[in-house]
N, CA, C and O of each residue as an XYZ file, in Angstrom:
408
protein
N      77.666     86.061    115.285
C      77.015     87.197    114.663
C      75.507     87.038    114.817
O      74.876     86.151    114.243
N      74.957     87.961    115.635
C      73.657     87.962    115.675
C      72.815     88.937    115.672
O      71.639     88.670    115.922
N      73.155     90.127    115.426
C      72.313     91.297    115.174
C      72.901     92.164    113.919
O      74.016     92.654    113.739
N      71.680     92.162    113.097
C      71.918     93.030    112.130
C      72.701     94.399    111.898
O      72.590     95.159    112.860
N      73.473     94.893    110.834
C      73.881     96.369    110.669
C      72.977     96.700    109.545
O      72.315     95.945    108.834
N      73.159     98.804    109.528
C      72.732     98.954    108.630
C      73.898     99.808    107.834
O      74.549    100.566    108.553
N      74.282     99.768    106.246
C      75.519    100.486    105.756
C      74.844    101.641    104.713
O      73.992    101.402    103.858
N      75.260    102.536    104.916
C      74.556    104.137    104.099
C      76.131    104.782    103.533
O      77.020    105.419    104.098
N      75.955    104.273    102.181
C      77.123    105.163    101.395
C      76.637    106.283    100.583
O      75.569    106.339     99.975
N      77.572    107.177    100.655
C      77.274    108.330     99.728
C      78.755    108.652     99.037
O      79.728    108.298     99.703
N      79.011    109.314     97.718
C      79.536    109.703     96.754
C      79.568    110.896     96.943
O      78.520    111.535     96.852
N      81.174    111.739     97.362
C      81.315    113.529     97.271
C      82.238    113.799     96.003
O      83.074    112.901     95.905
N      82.298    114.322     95.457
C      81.087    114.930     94.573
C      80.865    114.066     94.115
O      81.601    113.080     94.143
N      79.332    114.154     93.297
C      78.963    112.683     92.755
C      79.233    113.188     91.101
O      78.880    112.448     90.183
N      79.844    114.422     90.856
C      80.322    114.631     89.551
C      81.816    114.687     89.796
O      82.311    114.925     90.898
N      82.517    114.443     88.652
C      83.808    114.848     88.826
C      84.557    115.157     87.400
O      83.848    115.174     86.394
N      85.892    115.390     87.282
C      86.725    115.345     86.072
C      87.791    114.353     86.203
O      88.432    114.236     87.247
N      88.007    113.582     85.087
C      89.111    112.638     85.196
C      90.151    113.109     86.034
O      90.540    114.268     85.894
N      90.868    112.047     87.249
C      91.422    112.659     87.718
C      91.747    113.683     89.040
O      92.789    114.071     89.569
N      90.106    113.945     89.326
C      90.004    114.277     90.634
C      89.668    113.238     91.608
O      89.201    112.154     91.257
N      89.926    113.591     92.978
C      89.444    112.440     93.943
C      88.193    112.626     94.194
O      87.658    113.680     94.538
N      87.535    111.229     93.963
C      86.251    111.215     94.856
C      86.200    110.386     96.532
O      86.722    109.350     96.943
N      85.621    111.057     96.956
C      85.324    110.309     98.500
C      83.956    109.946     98.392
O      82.978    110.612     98.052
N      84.152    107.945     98.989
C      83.310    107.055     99.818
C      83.115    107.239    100.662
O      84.159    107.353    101.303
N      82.045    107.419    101.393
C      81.562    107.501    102.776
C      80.701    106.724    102.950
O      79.601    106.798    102.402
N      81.120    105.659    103.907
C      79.806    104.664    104.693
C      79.760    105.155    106.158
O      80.721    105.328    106.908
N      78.321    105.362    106.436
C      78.010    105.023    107.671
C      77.586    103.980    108.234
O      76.417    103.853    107.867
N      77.954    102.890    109.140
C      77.492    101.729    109.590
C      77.013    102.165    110.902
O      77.602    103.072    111.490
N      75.757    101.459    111.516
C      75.370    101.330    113.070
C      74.248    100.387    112.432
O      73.745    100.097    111.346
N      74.177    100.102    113.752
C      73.244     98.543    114.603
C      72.250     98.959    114.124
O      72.002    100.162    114.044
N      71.463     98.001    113.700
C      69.585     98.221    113.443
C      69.703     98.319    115.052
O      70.237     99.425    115.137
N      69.566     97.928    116.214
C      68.774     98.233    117.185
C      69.646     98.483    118.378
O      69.548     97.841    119.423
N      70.517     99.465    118.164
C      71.247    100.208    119.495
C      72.419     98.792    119.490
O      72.477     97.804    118.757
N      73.159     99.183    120.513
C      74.198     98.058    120.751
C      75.316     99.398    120.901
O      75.093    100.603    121.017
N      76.493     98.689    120.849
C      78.462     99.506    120.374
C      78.408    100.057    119.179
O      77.424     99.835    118.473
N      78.935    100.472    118.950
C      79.146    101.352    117.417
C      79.889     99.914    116.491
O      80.953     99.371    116.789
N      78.934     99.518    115.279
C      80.613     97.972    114.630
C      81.995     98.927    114.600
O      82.396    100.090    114.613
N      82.397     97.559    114.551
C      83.704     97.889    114.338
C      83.950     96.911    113.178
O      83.180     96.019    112.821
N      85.599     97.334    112.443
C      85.716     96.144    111.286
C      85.798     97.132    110.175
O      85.618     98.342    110.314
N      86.131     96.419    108.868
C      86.069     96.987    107.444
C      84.901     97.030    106.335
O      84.087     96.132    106.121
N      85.002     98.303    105.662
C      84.150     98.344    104.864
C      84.810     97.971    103.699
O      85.966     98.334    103.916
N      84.767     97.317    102.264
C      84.983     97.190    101.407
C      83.922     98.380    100.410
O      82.761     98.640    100.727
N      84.536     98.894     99.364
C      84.146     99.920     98.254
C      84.458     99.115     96.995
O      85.544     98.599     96.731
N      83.184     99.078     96.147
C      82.962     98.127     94.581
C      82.271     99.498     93.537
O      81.608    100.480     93.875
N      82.744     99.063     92.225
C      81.899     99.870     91.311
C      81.488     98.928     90.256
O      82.105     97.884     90.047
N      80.324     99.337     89.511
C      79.938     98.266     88.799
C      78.688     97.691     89.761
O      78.509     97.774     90.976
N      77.852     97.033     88.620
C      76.555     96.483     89.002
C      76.208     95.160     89.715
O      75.211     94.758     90.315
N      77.752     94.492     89.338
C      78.064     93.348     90.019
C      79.302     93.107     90.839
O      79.950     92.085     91.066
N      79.450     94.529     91.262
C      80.777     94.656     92.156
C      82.228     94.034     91.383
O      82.979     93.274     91.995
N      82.457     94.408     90.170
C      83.166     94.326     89.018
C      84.534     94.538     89.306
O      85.380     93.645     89.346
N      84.731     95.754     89.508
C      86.094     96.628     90.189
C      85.642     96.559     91.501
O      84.528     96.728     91.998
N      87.398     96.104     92.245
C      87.338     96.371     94.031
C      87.927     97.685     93.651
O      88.676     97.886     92.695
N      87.430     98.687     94.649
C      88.254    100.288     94.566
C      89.329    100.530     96.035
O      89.998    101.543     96.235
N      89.277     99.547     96.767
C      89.598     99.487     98.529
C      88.916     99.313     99.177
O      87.727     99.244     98.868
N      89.615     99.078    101.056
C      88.766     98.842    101.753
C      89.431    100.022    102.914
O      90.563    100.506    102.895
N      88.334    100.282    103.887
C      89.049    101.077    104.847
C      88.596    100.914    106.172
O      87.382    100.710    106.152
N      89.037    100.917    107.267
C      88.484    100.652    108.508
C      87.401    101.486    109.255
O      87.421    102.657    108.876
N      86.405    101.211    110.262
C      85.410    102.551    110.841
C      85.806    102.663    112.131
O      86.064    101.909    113.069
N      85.774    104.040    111.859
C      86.064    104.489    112.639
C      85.083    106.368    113.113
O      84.772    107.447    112.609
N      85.016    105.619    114.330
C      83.399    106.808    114.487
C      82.203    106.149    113.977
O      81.107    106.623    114.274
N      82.274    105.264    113.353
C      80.868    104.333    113.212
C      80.825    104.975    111.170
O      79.902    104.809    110.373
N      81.900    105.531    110.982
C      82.094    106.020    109.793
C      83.445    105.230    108.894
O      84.544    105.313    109.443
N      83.365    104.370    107.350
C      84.574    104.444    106.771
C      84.731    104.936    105.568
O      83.753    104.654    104.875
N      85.491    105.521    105.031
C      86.039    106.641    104.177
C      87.370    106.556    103.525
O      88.489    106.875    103.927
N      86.906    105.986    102.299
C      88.054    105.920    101.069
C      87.880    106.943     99.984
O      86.875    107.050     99.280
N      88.979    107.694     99.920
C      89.465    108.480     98.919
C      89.896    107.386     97.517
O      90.656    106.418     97.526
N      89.196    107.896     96.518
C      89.333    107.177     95.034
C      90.010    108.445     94.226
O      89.612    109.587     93.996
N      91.051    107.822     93.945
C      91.959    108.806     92.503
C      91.052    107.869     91.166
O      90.808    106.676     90.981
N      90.780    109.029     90.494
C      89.847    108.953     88.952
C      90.641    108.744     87.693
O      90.184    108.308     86.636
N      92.216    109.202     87.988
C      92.654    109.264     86.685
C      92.767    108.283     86.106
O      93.160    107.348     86.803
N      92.490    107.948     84.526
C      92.658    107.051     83.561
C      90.992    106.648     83.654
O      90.538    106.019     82.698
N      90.083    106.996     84.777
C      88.960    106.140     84.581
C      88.238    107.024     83.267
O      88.380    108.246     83.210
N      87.514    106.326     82.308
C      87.094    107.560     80.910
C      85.806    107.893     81.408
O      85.418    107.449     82.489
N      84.961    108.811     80.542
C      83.877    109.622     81.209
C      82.870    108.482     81.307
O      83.157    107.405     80.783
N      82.004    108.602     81.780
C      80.881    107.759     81.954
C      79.986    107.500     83.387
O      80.645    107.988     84.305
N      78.997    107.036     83.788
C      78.473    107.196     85.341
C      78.868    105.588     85.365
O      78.989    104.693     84.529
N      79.023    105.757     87.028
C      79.702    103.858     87.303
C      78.412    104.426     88.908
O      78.085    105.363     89.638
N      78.187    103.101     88.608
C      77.345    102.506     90.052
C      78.621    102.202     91.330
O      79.673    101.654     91.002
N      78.418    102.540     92.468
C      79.439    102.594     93.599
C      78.517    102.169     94.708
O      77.478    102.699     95.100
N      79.184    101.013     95.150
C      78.271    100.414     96.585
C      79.570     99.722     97.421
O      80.660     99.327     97.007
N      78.984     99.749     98.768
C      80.015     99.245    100.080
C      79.366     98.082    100.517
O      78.138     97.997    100.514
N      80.250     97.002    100.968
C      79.974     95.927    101.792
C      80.359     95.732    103.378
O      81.289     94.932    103.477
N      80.001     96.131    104.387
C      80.599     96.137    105.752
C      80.310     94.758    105.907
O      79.215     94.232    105.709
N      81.789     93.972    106.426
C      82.399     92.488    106.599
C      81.789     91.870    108.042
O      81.999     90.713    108.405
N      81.068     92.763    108.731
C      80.942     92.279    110.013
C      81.855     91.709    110.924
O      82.944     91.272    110.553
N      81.492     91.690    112.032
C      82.395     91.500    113.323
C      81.767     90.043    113.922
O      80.982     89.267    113.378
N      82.409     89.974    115.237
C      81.576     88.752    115.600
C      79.887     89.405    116.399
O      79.077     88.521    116.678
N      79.575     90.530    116.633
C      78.673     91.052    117.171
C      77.611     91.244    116.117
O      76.453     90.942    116.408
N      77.979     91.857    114.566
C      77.265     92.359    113.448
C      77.372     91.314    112.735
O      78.361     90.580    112.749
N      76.033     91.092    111.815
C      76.586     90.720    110.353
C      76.821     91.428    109.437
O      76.738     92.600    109.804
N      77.139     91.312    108.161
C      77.754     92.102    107.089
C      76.361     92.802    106.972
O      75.314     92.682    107.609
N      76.811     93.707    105.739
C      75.242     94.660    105.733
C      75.851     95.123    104.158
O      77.082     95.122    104.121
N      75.107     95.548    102.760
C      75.574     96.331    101.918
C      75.035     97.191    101.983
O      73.990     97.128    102.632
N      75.419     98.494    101.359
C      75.255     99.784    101.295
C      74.012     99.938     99.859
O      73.877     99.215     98.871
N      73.411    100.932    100.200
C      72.468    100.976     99.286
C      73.250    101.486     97.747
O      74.446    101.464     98.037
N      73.127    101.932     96.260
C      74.065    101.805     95.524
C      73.960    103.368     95.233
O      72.852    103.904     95.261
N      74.770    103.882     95.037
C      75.391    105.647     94.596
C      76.199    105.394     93.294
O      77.003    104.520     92.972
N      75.559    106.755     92.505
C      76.361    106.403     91.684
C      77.718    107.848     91.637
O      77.948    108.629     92.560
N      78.317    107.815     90.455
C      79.459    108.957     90.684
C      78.980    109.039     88.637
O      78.421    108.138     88.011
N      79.476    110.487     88.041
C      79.860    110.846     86.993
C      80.931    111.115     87.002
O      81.483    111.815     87.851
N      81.541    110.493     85.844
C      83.157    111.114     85.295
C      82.818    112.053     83.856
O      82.576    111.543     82.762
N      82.855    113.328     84.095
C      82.693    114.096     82.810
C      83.982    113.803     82.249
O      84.293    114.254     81.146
């Protein structure tokens, strides 16, 4: 592993109601050109990556986990991704998003 990634998550909708799905979206690519990574992203909520929520593979230089909400109670939770790196990338985290549960 010798060249850096960079990981950009975002939260759709970043409001929701108990119970609806929210979608993770990371985008991963190379700080400086290269292949698109390949490999898994892991999805955490919480400030210290508390709850694992899944992991999902990229694909398109994009990975994307659907989260079911129900039972979670109202409140805003911090949501960040870890891409695991390959032997080409190293890992990279995602900057932190948060989500509301009304």
């Amino acid at each position: 592993c010798t060249t850096n990634s960079t990981s950009d998550m975002a939260a759709s909708p970043s409001s929701i109601k108990p119970g609806q799905i929210v979608t993770l979206a990371t985008d991963v690519s190379p700080n400086q050109g290269g292949p698109d990574p390949t490999g898994t992203v892991l999805f955490y909520a919480g400030p210290n990556h508390e709850f694992y929520l899944g992991s999902a593979p990229i694909k398109n230089g994009v990975a994307t986990l659907y989260v079911q909400t129900k039972g979670i109670p109202p409140g805003t939770y911090q949501v960040e991704s870890t891409y695991t790196g390959n032997s080409i990338y190293l890992p990279s985290n995602s900057e932190v998003d948060y989500i509301n549960v009304e």
